[in-house]
Structure formats: structure tokens, C-alpha cells
C-alpha positions as CSV (number, residue, x, y, z in Angstrom):
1,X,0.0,0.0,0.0
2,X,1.3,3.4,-1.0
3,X,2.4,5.9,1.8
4,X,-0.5,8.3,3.2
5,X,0.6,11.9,3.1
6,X,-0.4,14.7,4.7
7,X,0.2,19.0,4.7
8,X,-0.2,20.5,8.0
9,X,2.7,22.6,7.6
10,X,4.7,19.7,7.7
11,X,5.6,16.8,4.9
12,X,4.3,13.7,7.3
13,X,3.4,10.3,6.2
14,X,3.4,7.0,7.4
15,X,4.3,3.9,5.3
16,X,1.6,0.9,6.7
17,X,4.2,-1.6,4.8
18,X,7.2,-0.7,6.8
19,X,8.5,-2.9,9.2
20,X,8.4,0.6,11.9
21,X,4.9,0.6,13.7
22,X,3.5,3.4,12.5
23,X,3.2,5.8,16.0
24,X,7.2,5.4,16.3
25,X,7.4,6.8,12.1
26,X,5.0,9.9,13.4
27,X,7.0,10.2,16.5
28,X,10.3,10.3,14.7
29,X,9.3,13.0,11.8
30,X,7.8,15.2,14.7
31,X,11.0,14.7,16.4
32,X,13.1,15.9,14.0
33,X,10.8,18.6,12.7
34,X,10.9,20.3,16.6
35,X,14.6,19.5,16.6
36,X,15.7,21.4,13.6
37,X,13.3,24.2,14.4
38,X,10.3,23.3,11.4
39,X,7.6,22.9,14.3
40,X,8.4,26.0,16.5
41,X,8.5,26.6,19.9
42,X,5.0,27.5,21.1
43,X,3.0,25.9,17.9
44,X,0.2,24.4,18.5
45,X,-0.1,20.8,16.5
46,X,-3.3,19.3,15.4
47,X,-6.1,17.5,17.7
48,X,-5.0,13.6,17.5
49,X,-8.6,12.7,15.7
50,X,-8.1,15.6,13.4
51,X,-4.4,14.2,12.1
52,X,-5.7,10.7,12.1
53,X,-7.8,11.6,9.7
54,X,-5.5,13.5,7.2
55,X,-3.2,10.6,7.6
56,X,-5.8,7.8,7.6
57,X,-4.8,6.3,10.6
58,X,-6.7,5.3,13.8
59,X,-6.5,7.9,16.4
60,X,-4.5,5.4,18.7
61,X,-1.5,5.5,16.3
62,X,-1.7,9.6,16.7
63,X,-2.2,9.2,20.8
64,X,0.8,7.3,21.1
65,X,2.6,9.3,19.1
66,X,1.5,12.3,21.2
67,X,2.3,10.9,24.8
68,X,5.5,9.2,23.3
69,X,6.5,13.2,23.2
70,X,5.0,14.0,26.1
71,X,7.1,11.8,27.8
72,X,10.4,13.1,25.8
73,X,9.3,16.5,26.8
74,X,8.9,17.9,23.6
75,X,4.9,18.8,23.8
76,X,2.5,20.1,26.8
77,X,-0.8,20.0,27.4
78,X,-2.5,23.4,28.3
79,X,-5.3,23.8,29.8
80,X,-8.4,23.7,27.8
81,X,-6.1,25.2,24.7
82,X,-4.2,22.0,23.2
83,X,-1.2,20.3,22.3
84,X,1.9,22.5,22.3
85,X,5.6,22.0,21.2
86,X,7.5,23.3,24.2
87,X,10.7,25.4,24.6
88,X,13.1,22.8,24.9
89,X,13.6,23.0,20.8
90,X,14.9,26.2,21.5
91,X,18.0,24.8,23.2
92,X,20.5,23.0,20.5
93,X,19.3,19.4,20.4
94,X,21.0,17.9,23.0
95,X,23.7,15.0,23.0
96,X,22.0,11.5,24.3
97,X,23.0,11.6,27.8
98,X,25.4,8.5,28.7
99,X,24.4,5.1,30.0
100,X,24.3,5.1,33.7
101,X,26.9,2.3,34.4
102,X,28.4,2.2,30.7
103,X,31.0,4.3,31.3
104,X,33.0,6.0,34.3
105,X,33.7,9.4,32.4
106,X,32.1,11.9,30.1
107,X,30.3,10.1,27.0
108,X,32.2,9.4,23.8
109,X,31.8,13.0,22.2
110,X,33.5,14.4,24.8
111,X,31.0,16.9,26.2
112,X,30.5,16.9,30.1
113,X,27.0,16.9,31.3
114,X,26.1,19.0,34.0
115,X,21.9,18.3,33.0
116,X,20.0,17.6,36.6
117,X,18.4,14.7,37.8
118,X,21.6,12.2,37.1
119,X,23.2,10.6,40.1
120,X,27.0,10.1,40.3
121,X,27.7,6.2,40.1
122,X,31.6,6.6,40.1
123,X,31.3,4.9,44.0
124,X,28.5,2.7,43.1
125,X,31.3,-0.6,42.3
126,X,31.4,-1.9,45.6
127,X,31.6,-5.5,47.1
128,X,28.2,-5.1,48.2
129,X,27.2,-4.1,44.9
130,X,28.8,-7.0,43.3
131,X,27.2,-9.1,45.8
132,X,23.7,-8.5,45.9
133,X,23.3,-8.5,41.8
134,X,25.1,-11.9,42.0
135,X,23.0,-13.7,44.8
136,X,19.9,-12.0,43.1
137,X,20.4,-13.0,39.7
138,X,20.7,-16.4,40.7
139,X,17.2,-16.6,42.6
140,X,15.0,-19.2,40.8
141,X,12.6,-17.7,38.4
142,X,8.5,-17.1,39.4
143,X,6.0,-18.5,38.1
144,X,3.6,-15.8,37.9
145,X,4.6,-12.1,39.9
146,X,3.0,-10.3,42.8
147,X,2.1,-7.4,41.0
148,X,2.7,-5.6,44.6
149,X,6.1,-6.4,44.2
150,X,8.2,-8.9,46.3
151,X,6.8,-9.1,49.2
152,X,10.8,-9.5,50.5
153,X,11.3,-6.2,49.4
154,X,8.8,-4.5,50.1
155,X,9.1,-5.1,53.7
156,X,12.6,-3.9,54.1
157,X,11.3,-1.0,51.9
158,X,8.7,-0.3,54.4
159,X,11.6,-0.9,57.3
160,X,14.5,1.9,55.0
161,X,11.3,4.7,54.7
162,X,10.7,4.4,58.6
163,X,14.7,5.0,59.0
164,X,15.3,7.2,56.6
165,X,11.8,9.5,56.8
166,X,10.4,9.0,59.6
167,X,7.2,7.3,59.0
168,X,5.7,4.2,59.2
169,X,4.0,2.9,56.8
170,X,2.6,-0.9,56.7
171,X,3.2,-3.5,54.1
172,X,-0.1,-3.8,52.6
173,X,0.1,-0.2,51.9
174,X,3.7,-0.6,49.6
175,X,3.8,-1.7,46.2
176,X,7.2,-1.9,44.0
177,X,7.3,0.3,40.8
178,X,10.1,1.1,38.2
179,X,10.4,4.5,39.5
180,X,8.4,7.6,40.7
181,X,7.4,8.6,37.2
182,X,5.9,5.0,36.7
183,X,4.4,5.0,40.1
184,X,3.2,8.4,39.6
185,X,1.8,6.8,35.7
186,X,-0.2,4.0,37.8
187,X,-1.9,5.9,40.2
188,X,-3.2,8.4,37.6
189,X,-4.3,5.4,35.6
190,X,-6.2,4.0,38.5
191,X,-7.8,7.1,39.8
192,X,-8.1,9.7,37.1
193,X,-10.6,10.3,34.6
194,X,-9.9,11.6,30.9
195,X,-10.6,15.8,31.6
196,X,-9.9,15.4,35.6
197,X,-7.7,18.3,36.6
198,X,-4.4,17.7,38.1
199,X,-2.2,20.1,39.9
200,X,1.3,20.4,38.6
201,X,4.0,23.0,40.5
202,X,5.0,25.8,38.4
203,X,7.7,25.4,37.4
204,X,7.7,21.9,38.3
205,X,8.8,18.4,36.7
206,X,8.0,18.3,32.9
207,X,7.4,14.5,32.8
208,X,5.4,14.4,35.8
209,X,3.0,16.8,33.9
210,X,3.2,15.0,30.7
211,X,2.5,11.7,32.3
212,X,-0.4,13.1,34.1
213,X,-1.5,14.6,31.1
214,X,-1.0,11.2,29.1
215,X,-3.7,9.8,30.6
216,X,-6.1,12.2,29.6
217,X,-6.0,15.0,32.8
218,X,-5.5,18.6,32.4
219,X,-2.5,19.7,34.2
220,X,-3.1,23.2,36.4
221,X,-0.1,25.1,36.9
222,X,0.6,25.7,40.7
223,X,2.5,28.1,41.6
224,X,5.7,27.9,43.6
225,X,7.9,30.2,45.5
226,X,11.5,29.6,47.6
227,X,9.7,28.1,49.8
228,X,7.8,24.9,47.4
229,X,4.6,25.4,46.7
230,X,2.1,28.1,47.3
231,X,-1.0,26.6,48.9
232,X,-3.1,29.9,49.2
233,X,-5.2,30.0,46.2
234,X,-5.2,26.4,45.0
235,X,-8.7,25.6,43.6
236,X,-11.0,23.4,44.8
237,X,-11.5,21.2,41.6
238,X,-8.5,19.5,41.5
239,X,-8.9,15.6,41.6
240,X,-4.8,15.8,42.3
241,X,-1.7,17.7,43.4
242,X,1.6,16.6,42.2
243,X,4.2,18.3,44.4
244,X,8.1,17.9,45.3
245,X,8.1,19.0,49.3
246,X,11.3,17.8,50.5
247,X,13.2,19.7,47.6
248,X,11.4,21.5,45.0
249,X,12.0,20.6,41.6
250,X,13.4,22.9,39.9
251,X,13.6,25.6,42.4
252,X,15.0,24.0,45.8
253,X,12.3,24.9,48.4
254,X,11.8,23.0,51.4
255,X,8.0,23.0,52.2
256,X,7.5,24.7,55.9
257,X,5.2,22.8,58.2
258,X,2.5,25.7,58.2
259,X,2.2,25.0,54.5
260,X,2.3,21.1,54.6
261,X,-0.7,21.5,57.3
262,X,-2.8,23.9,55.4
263,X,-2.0,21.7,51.6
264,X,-3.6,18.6,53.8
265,X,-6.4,20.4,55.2
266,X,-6.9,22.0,51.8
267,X,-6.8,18.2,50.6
268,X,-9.8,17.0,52.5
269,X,-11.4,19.3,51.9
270,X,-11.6,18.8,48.5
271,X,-11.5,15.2,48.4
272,X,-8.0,15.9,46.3
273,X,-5.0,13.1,46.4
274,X,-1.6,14.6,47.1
275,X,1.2,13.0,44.8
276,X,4.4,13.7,47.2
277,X,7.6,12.9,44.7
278,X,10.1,12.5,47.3
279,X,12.7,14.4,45.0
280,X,16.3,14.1,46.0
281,X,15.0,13.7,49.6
282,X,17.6,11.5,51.1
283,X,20.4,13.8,50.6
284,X,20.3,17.3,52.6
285,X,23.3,19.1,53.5
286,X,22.2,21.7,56.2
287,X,19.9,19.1,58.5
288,X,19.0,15.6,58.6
289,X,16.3,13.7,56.1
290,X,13.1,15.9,56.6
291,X,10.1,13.3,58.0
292,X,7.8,12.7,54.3
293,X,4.7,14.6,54.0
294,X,2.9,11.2,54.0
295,X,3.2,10.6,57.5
296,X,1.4,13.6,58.5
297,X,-1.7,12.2,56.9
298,X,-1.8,8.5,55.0
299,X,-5.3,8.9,54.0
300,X,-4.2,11.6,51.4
301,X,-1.1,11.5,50.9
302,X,0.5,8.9,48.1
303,X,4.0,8.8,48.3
304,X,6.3,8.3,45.6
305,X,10.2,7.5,45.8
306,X,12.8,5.8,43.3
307,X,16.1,4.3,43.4
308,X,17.3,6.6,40.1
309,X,18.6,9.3,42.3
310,X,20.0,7.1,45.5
311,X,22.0,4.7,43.1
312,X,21.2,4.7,39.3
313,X,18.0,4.8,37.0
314,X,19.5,1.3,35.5
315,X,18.2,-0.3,38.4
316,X,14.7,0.8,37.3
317,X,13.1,0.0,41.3
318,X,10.9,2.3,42.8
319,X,7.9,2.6,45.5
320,X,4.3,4.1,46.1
321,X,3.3,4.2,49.0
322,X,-0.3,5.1,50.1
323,X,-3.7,3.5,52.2
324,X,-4.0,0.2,51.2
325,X,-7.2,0.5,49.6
326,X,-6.1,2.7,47.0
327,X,-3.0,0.9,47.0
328,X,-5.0,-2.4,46.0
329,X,-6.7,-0.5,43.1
330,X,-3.3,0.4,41.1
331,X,-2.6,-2.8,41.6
332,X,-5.6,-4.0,40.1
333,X,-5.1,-1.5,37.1
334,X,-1.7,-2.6,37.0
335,X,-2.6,-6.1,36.5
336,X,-4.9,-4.9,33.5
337,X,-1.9,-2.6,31.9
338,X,0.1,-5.8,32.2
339,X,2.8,-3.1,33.7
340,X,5.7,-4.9,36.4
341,X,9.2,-4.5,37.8
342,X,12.0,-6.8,36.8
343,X,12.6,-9.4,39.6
344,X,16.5,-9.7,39.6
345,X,16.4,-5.8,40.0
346,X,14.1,-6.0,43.0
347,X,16.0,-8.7,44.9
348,X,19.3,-7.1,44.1
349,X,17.8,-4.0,46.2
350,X,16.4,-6.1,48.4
351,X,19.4,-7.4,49.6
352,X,21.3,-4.1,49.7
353,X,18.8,-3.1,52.1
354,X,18.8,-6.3,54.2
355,X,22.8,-6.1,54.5
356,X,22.6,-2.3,55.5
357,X,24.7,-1.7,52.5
358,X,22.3,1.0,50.8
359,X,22.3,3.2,54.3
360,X,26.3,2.8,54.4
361,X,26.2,4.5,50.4
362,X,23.8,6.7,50.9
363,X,25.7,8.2,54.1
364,X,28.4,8.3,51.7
365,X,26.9,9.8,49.2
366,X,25.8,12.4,51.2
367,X,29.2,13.7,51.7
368,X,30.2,13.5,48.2
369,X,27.6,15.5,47.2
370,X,28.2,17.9,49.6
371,X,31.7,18.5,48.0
372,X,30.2,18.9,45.0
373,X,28.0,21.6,45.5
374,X,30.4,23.6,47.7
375,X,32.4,23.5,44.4
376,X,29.5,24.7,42.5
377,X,28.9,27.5,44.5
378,X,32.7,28.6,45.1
379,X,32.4,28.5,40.7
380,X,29.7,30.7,41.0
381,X,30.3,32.3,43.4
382,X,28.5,36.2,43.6
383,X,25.6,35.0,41.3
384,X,22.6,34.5,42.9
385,X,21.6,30.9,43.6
386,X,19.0,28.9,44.9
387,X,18.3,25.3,46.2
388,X,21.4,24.5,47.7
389,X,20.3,22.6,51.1
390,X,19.5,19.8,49.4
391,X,19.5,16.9,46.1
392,X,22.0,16.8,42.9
393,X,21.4,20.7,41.8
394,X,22.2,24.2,42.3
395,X,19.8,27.4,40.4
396,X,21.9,30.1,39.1
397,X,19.3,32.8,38.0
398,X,20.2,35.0,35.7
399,X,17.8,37.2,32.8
400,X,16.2,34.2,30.2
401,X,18.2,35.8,26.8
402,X,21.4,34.9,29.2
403,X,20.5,31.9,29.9
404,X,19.6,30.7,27.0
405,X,23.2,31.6,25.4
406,X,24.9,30.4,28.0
407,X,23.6,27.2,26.8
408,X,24.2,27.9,23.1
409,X,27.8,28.6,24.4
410,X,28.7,26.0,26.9
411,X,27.5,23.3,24.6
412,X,30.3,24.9,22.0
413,X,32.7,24.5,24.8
414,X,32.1,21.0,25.5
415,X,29.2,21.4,28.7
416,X,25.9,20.7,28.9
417,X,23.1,22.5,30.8
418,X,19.8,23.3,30.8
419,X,17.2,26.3,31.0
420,X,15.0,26.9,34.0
421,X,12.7,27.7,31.6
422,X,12.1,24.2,30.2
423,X,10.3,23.8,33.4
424,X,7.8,25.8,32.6
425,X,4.3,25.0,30.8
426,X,3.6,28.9,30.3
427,X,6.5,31.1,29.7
428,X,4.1,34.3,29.0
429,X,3.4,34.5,32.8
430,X,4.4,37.3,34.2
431,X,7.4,37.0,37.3
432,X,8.6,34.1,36.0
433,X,12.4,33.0,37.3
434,X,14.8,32.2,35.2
435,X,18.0,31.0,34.9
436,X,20.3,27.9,34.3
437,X,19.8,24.7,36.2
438,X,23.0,23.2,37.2
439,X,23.3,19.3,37.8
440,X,26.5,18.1,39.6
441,X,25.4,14.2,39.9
442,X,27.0,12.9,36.9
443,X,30.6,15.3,36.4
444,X,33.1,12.4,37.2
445,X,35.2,14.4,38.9
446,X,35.1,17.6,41.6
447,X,38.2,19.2,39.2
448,X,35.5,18.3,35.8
449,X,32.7,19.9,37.6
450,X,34.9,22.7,39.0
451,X,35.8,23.4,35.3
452,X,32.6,23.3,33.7
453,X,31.0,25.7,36.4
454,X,33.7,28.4,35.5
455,X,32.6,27.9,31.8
456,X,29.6,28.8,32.4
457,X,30.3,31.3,35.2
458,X,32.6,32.9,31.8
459,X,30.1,32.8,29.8
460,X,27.5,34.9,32.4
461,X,30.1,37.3,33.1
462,X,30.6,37.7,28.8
463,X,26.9,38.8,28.3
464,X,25.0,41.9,29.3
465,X,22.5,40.7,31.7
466,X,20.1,43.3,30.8
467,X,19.5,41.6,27.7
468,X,21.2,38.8,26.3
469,X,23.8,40.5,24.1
470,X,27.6,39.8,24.0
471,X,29.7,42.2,25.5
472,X,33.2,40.7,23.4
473,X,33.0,42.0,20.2
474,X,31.5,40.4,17.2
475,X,34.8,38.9,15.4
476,X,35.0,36.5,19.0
477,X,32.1,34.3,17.8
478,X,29.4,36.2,20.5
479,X,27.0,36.4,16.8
């Protein structure tokens, strides 16, 4: 059968003979159209029924398509409007980010990626590593798995929370995921409707909103101060709040009791769920492990947490944790999604828990990446930054036209980093923060990320922070 063809601004087809299923050849072209800059920043695409038809497709193929994007980052839902592309094509397209566990360095082109959200794994070869992944991948397959997780695991999960947050939550209430994003994926499958709205911190996580918005919800914006999230003013038809409490993402704020009090009051009243991503919340620098919003009230708090950040995303093991009737329902719906964690994984964390070996790392780790953001902030030093009690980044704010050629730049030096902006589903809001996001998980050394922070910290002091223009004259390659 020939290829179908379509012109919404854009050459698209898909070829129903092709050995590619169709959704990844739609998700591909739209890939590289936002990429090179053919679908713009801000554009709005075509409803998914209304491009099925030009390409004569079933609206699945186009839905897939869509939250495949979603899920990359590279399109937002906004409320009651449509599908956007987001700013992130603004940016150069970046450089795949390396393997966690691959390699011990910067990736094969050289650059050094100081992106957030990657933890350092340079200590992560240890005996008890070794260990554990040997005794687990030689546990005798199962028959058919506890779609709760194993139930091994998931008590010494429930025994590392009450040590490390300070809450108790029981067994029944625990069920093992592949991360907070996929726990965060289950319980919007189990309890949201297609059009419920869904609060989303602003700026906030994109995938979090994108995976809400995946299943059919309408993501509010929420805003957020230095302090996390702003609970004045939250409205009263949310179905669920997403929120980062321990650490706000991107910002840094630690949520103050007063706040935490009135989002759970605020929460039955409504009848709202809160969705608390325990973001980067095992490692603070100024006090210990702040106790999880969850244990001031289990009835409406879910609690989401992830191994990604504590060791490495390859391990693909997370947790929700919530009452264990609604716990039992995204089990349920998990059974029907046909979604589960690998086994070998979950026994290899199991035992790192059993043996005490994941408290001894993260104590560790702890210290390291203390180091590292002392060494940040000595870098950039006299800027103004935020976030820096806690997690695996630092915010350097600075005008947007700044940051957004200090990106352009660094990446010609050799040094990745990202926007504040990206984080953002409406950039035309007015006292909007913006800045440069600074990850210092995955430098391999202090002396790499020490050097990368002063290329950046160059570049700032090279541009007129009134509006984005070089300073060096025009023959230096400032354009």
C-alpha cells in the first residue's frame, strides 16, 4: 500500500508496509521537525482525531505518538487550549546523555553533562554491589509475579522509609514500581478520569505533567515560591496535586510545616489526592532527612520514591506508597496494563537493604555531594543561587536571553546545561524565574565539575545581563 501523506505545515506520512509501527514513524518525523526548528517553539499541533484523519490512521497511532512526546518532553498540554511544542527545541538538540553504568567518564563526544536529575555512580562498584546483583540473579525464576512487588522487598522497603523519613507505613500499603514517574503513571491510571484536573507545580517536573496529562487529565499550573509550593489560592477542583516537598524541583524549596498543614487540610477538603515525589530527599546538606509529608496524613497523601537518584536509574526500582485501599486499586489497574518491575532488580535492592549496605552508600553519598556543591557554588560564586540545602542541583538565576546563550555557548565549549525555563508550561506568565539549572550528579570528577562551572560562570560574566547581548566583540564568535 502506498504511503499516506499529509500537509499540516509539515511533509508527514506513514508507510503501513514498513517494518516501523506506525506511531514510532509519526513520532520520529515530529522529532526531528521540533529539533531542527520546522515545528516552532510554542506551535500548537493538530487535535489527535483531526491528524488521524489527514493521515488515515486510527486515532491510537496519533495518541501514542503524542504521549511518546510527552514523555520526551517535547509537547504540553495546556489547559483547555491544546497540544503544544515546548521550549526545549529552543536549546540545540542535546547530545544522548550517557548510559548510567556504561561508562566511568564523560560520554564518547567528549561533552561533560552537568543536566539535573543524574546521580553520580563513580562509587557505586562496591563489594556489596557485586554481591547482591550476583545472589539476586541467581534466585530461581517465578511462576507468575506479585504485582505488589516482592513481598521481600517490600518489607525492608517499608523498614529503610521508617529509617530514613520517619514514617511508618505498613506493608499492605507498599507496592514496588520502576520509579516515581511509573508509580506516579499507575496511580493516575487507576484514579483519574480523561478531563480530571491535576495540579502540577510551576515550574515543576515536565514528565510528571506530561505523564499526568497522558492519561487524559488537564494539568493546572501551581505556583511555587522559595519556599515549594504556594498553597493559598489552590482551587478546589483539583482531583490531584503533584508536588516535590522535601526539595522542589526545579527551584530547591523545602516546604514549611504551616504550609504542609494547610496543603492537607486543603486536601480533605476537596476530596483531592496529594502525589508527594520525594525528590532528592535522602540527601540534605544543612539538617537531617526531613520526616515525608505522607506521614502527616496516609489517608491523602500517596507517596512516591525511586532508586534513580539514590543509586542509578538502570536499576529501574521504585515505590508508592499510600492507604492500602487505594493501594490495592493500582494494583488491580496494573494487572490490567500488564505493567511490572524486573525481579533480579528488586532482589538485588532487596538485599542491599537487608545487608545495610544502601544506608552505608547513601551516608556516603551524602558527603560527596556535599563537595560537589560547595564546588558549584565557590564557581559561581557572587551569582545568585538557589536550592542549595539539598538533592543533585544548584539554580543560578540570571535574565532568560542569558541563559539561553549560556547554553548555546557551553555546549560549543564542551558542557551541557539546561534552562529553568524548560520547566515551565507557560512562559508568558508574568514573574517568571529564570535561569540555568546546574546538575552536579554525573561530572566524574570535583576538578570536571569545577571546570565546567567556571565555563559557564565565563560565559555569564561575557553577556549583558540586561538583555542577552555579548559584550566581546562580534569577530569572538558572541553572533
Amino acid at each position: 500500500m502506498p504511503e499516506t501523506s499529509v500537509s499540516i505545515d509539515l511533509p508527514l506520512a506513514v508507510d503501513r508496509e514498513a517494518g516501523e509501527p506506525m506511531n514510532a514513524q509519526l513520532v520520529a518525523q515530529l522529532r526531528a521537525a521540533m529539533r531542527e526548528g520546522r515545528l516552532a517553539s510554542g506551535e500548537r499541533l493538530p487535535g489527535s482525531r483531526v491528524l488521524a484523519g489527514v493521515l488515515g490512521v486510527s486515532r491510537t497511532v496519533v495518541t501514542e505518538a503524542y504521549e511518546q512526546l510527552y514523555a520526551e518532553g517535547w509537547l504540553e498540554g495546556r489547559h483547555g487550549s491544546g497540544t503544544y511544542v515546548t521550549d526545549v527545541v529552543a536549546d540545540p538538540a542535546p547530545l544522548p546523555r550517557p548510559v548510567p553504568g556504561a561508562v566511568d567518564r564523560v560520554d564518547a563526544s567528549g561533552m561533560l553533562d552537568l543536566r539535573p536529575g543524574i546521580a553520580w555512580i563513580g562509587a557505586l562498584d562496591t563489594p556489596g554491589w557485586r554481591r547482591a546483583w550476583r545472589l539476586a540473579s541467581g534466585m530461581p525464576p517465578q511462576q507468575r509475579q506479585d504485582s505488589h512487588g516482592v513481598p521481600e522487598l517490600r518489607a525492608a522497603l517499608a523498614d529503610y522509609i521508617r529509617r530514613s523519613r520517619g514514617v511508618t507505613c505498613p506493608v499492605e500499603g507498599l507496592l514496588v514500581t520502576r520509579g516515581a514517574t511509573n508509580g506516579l503513571d499507575l496511580l493516575a491510571a487507576a484514579v483519574l478520569r480523561p478531563g480530571d484536573l491535576v495540579g502540577v507545580e510551576e515550574p515543576g517536573y515536565p514528565r510528571a505533567r506530561a505523564v499526568l496529562a497522558g492519561r487524559g487529565a488537564v494539568p493546572v499550573p501551581c505556583p511555587v515560591d522559595e519556599h515549594g509550593l504556594i498553597v493559598d489560592g489552590l482551587p478546589d477542583g483539583l482531583r490531584l496535586i503533584y508536588t516535590t516537598p522535601s526539595h522542589q524541583f526545579p527551584l530547591g524549596g523545602v516546604l514549611p510545616v504551616p504550609r504542609r498543614q494547610a496543603l492537607l487540610a486543603w486536601a480533605r477538603r476537596t476530596g483531592a489526592l496529594v502525589a508527594e515525589d520525594d525528590y532528592d530527599g535522602e540527601f540534605r546538606f544543612d539538617v537531617g532527612p526531613l520526616p515525608a509529608l505522607y506521614g502527616l496524613d496516609p489517608d491523602v497523601v500517596v507517596y512516591l520514591g525511586t532508586t534513580a537518584k539514590i543509586l542509578t536509574a538502570d536499576m529501574g526500582v521504585g515505590w508508592l506508597v499510600g492507604r492500602p485501599d487505594l493501594v490495592g486499586a493500582v494494583a488491580s489497574r496494573r494487572e490490567e496494563l500488564n505493567d511490572r518491575t524486573a525481579v533480579v532488580p528488586q532482589h538485588a535492592l532487596r538485599l542491599l537493604l537487608e545487608r545495610g549496605d544502601l544506608d552505608r552508600y547513601v551516608r556516603r553519598m551524602r558527603g560527596e555531594y556535599a563537595r560537589r556543591r560547595e564546588v558549584v557554588a565557590r564557581a559561581l560564586g557572587g551569582l545568585r543561587l538557589r536550592g542549595g540545602t539539598a538533592g543533585l542541583h544548584l539554580v543560578v538565576e540570571v535574565p532568560g536571553p542569558v541563559a539561553a546563550r549560556v547554553v548555546r555557548g557551553a555546549a560549543e565549549r564542551g558542557v551541557l546545561v539546561e534552562t529553568l525555563e524548560r520547566n515551565y508550561s507557560d512562559l508568558r506568565r508574568s514573574g517568571l524565574v529564570t535561569g540555568l539549572v546546574i546538575g552536579y550528579g554525573s561530572a566524574p570528577t570535583l576538578a570536571d565539575l569545577g571546570r565546567g562551572c567556571e565555563i559557564v560562570r565565563d560565559l555569564i560574566g561575557q553577556l549583558d545581563m540586561t538583555d542577552g547581548r555579548d559584550v566581546i566583540g562580534a569577530d569572538d564568535g558572541g553572533g
